[in-house]
KOLVEX-397885 format. One record per residue: residue in three letters; z, y, x of N, C-alpha, C in turn. Coordinates in steps of 0.2 Angstrom, whole numbers, padded with zeros to 4 digits, always signed. Example, Ala and Ser with C-alpha at 12.3 -4.5 7.8 and 13.67 -1.06 7.14 Angstrom:
# residues 2
ALA+0039-0028+0066+0039-0022+0062+0039-0016+0066/SER+0035-0011+0064+0036-0005+0068+0039+0000+0064/
This chain:
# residues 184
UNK+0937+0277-0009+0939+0284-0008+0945+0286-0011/UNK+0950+0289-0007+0956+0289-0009+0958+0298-0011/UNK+0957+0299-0016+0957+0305-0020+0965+0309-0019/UNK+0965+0314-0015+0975+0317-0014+0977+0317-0020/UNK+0973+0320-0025+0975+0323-0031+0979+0320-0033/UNK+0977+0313-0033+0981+0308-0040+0988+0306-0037/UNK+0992+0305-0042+0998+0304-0041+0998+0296-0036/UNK+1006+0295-0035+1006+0288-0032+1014+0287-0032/UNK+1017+0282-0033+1022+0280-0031+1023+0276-0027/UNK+1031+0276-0023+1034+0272-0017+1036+0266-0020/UNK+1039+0264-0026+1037+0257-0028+1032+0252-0030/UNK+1031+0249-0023+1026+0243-0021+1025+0239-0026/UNK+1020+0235-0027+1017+0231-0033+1012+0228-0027/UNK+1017+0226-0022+1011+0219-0018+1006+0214-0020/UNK+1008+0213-0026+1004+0207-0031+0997+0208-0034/UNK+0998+0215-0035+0991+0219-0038+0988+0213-0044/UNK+0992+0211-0048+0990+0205-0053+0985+0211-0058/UNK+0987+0218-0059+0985+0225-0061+0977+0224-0062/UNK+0977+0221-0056+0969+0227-0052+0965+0222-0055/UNK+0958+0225-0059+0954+0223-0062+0950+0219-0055/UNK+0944+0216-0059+0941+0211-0051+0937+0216-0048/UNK+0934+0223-0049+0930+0228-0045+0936+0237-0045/UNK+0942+0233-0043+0946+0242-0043+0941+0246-0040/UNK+0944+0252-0042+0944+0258-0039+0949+0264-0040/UNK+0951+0267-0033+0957+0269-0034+0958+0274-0040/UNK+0955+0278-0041+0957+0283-0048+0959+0277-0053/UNK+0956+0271-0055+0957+0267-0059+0965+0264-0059/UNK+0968+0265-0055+0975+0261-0053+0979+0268-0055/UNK+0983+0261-0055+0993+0267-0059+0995+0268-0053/UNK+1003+0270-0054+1001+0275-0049+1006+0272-0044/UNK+1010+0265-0046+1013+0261-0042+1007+0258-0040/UNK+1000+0256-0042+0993+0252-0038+0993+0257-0031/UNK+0993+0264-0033+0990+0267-0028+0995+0269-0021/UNK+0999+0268-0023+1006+0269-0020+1006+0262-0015/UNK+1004+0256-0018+1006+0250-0016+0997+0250-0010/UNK+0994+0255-0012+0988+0253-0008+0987+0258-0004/UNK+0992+0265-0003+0991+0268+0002+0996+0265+0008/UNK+1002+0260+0004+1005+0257+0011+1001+0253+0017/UNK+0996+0248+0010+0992+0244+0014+0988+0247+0018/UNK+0984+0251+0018+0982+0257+0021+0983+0259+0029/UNK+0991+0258+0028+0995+0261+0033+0999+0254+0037/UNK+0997+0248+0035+1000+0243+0036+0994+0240+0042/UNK+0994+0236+0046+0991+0230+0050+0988+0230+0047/UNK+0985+0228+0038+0981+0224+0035+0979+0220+0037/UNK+0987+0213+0035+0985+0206+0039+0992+0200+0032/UNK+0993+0206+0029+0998+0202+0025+0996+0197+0020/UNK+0999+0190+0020+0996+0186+0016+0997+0185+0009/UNK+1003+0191+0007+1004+0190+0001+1003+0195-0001/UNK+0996+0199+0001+0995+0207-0002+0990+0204-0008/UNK+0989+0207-0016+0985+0203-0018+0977+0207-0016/UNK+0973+0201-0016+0966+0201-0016+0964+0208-0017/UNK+0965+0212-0021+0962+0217-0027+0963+0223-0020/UNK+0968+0224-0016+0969+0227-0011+0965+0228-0005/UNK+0962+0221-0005+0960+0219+0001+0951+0224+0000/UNK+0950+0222-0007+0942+0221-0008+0944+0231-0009/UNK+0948+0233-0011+0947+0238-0011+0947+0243-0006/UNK+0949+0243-0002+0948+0245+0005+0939+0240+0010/UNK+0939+0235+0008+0933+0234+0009+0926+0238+0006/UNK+0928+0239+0000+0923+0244-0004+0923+0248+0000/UNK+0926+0251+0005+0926+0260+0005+0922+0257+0012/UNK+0924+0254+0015+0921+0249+0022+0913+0249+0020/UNK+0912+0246+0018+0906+0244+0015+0902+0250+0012/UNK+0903+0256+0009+0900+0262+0007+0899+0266+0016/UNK+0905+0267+0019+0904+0270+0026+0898+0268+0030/UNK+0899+0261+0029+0894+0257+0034+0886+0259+0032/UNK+0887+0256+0024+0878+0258+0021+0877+0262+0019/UNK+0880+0269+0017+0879+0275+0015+0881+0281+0018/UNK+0885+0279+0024+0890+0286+0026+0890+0286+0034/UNK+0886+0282+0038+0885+0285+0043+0884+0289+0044/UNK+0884+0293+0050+0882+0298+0054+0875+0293+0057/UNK+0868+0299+0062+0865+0297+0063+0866+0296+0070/UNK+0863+0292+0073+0862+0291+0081+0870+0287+0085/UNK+0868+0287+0089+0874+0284+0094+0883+0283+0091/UNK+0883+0288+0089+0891+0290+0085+0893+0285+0078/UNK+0884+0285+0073+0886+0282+0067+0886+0275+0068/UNK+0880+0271+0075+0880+0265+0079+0888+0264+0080/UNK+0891+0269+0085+0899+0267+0085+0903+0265+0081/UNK+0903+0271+0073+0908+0270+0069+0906+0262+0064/UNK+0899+0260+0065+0896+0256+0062+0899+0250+0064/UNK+0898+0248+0072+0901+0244+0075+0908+0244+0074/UNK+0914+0247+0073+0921+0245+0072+0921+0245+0066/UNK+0918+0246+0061+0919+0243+0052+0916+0235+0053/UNK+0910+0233+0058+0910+0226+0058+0914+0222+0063/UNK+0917+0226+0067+0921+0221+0068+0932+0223+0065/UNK+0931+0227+0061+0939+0229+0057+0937+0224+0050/UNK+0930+0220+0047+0928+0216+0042+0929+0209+0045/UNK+0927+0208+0051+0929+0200+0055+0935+0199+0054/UNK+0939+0205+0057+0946+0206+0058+0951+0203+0050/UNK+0946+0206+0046+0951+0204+0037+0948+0199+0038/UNK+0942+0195+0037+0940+0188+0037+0945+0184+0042/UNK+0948+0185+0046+0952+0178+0050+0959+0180+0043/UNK+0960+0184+0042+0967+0185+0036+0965+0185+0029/UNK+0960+0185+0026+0960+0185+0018+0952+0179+0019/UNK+0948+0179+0024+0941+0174+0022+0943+0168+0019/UNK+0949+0164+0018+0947+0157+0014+0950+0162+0007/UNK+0950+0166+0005+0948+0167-0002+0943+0167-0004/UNK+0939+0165-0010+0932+0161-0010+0928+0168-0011/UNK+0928+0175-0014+0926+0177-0017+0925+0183-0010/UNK+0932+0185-0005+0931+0189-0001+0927+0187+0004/UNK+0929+0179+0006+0923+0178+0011+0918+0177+0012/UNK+0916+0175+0006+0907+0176+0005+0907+0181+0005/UNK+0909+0186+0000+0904+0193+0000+0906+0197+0010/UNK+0910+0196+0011+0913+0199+0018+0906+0195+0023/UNK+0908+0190+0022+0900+0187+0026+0895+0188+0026/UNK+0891+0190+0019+0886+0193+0016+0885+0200+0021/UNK+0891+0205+0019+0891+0212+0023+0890+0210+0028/UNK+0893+0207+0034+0893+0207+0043+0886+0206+0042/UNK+0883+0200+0038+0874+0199+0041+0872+0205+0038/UNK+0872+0209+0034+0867+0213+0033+0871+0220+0037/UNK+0875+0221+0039+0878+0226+0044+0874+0225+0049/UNK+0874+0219+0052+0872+0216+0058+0864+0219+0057/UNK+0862+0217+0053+0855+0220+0053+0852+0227+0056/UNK+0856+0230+0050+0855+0237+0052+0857+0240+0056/UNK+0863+0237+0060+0863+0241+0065+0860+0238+0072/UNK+0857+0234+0070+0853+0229+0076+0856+0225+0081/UNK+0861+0222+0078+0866+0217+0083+0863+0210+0080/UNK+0858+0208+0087+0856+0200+0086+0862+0195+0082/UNK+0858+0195+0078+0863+0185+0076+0860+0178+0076/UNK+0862+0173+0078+0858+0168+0080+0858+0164+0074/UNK+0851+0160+0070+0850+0154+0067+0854+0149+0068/UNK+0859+0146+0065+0861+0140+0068+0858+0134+0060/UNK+0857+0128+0063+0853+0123+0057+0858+0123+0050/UNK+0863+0127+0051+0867+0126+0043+0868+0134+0041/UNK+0865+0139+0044+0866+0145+0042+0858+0150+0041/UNK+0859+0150+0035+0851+0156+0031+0856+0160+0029/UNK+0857+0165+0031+0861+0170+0031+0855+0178+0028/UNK+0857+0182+0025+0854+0187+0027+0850+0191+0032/UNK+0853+0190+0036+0850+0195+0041+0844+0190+0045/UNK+0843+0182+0047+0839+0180+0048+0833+0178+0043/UNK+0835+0180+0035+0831+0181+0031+0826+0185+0034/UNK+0831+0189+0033+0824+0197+0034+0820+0197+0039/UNK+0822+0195+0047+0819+0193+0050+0812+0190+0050/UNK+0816+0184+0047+0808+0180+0045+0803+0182+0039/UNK+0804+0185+0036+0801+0188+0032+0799+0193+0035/UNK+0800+0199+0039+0796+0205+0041+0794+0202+0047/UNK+0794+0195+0049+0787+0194+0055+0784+0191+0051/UNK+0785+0188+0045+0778+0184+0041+0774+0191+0039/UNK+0777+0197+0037+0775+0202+0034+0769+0205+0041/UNK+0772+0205+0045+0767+0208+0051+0765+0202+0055/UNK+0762+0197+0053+0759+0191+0054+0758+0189+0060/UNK+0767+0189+0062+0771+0187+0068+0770+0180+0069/UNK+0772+0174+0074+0773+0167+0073+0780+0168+0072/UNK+0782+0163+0069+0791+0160+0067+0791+0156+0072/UNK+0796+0155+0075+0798+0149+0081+0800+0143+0077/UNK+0801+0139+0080+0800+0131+0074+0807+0131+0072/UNK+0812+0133+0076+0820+0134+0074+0820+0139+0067/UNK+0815+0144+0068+0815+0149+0062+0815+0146+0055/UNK+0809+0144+0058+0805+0141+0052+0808+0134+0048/UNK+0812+0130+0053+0817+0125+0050+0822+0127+0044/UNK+0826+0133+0051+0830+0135+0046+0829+0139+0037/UNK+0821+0142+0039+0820+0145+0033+0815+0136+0030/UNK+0813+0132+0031+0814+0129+0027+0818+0122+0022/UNK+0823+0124+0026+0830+0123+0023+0834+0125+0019/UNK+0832+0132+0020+0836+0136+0013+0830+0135+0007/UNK+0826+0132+0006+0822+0132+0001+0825+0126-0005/UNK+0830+0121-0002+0835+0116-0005+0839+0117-0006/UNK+0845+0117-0009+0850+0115-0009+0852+0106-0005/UNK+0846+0101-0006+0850+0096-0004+0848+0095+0003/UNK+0844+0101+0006+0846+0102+0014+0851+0103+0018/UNK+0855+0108+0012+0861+0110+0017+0869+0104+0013/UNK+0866+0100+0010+0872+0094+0010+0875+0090+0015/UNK+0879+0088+0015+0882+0084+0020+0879+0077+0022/UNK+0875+0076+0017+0871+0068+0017+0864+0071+0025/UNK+0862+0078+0022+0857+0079+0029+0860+0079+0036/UNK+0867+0078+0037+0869+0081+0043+0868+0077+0047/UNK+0869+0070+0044+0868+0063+0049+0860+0063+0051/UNK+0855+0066+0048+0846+0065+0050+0845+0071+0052/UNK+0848+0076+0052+0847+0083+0053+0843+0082+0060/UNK+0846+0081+0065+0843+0079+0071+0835+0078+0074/UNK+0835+0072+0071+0830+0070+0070+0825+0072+0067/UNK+0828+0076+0061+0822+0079+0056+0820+0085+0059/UNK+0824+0089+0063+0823+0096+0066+0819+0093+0073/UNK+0818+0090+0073+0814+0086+0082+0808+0085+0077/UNK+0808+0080+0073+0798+0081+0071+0797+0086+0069/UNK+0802+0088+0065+0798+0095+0062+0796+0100+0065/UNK+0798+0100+0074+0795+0107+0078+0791+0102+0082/UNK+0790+0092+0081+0783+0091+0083+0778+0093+0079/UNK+0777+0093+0073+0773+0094+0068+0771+0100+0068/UNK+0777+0107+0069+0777+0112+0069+0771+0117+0075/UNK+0774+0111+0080+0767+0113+0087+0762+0113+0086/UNK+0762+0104+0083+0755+0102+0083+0748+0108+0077/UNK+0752+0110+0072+0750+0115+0068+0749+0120+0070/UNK+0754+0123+0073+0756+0131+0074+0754+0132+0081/UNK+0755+0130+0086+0756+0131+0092+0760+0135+0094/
């Protein structure tokens, strides 16, 4: 949230070496703030903006989306352009280790809430197919054998290594023979 009251300057501090690992704008001098209502105003796509910029303007994204909808059609809209103005910063800040995870994190659980299908794939237990398979276990749904792989994958770590990728195939072909044969 960008407070009018507090001061800001026009000398930029792109670097934000400043900005603690959780800023928030009252927290920033008044060249931080000054150097973040540019970005603001900027494409926010520049590769030398520091990180601290990026995440804090994501914070504000991330309150709208989970806290500050509006309700019905309108809040579905503005819900929808915050996940995809969050993809949008993932193709220009995602291989930083720290904003693409948690940025990834957000979209599955955005995704949730606002009810946009995400698909399983054998290397992805994500959030939002978590909760899935969890609220049909809870209302004593079947799991489709894809579900059920994928959530028994996430149970290892050494399922999602590179070593399983070579048997993976195979291993996902018996497991929904075994899977039938059990479950139907």
């Amino acid at each position: 949230a960008v407070d009018p009251t507090l001061a800001f300057s026009g000398q930029a501090d792109w670097r934000g070496e400043g900005l603690g690992y959780w800023p928030r704008y009252a927290g920033l001098n008044d060249r931080e703030r000054g150097t973040f209502l540019a970005f603001l105003n900027s494409e926010r796509r520049a590769a030398t903006v520091g990180i601290g910029y990026v995440f804090l303007y994501f914070y504000g994204l991330e309150y709208r989306l989970l806290r500050g909808l509006a309700a019905g059609e309108e809040g579905r809209t503005e819900g929808l352009r915050i996940l995809s103005e969050v993809a949008r910063l993932q193709q220009h800040y995602g291989s930083h280790g720290s904003f693409g995870s948690y940025s990834q994190k957000f979209l599955a659980a955005g995704r949730f809430k606002l009810g946009v299908p995400g698909d399983v794939t054998d290397n992805d237990w994500s959030l939002a197919p978590h909760i899935k398979a969890a609220q049909m276990v809870m209302r004593h749904q079947a799991l489709s054998a894809d579900l059920a792989f994928a959530w028994a994958q996430a149970l290892t770590d050494e399922a999602r290594s590179t070593t399983w990728d070579v048997v993976r195939p195979e291993i996902k072909t018996r497991f929904g023979q075994l899977y039938a044969q059990r479950f139907g």
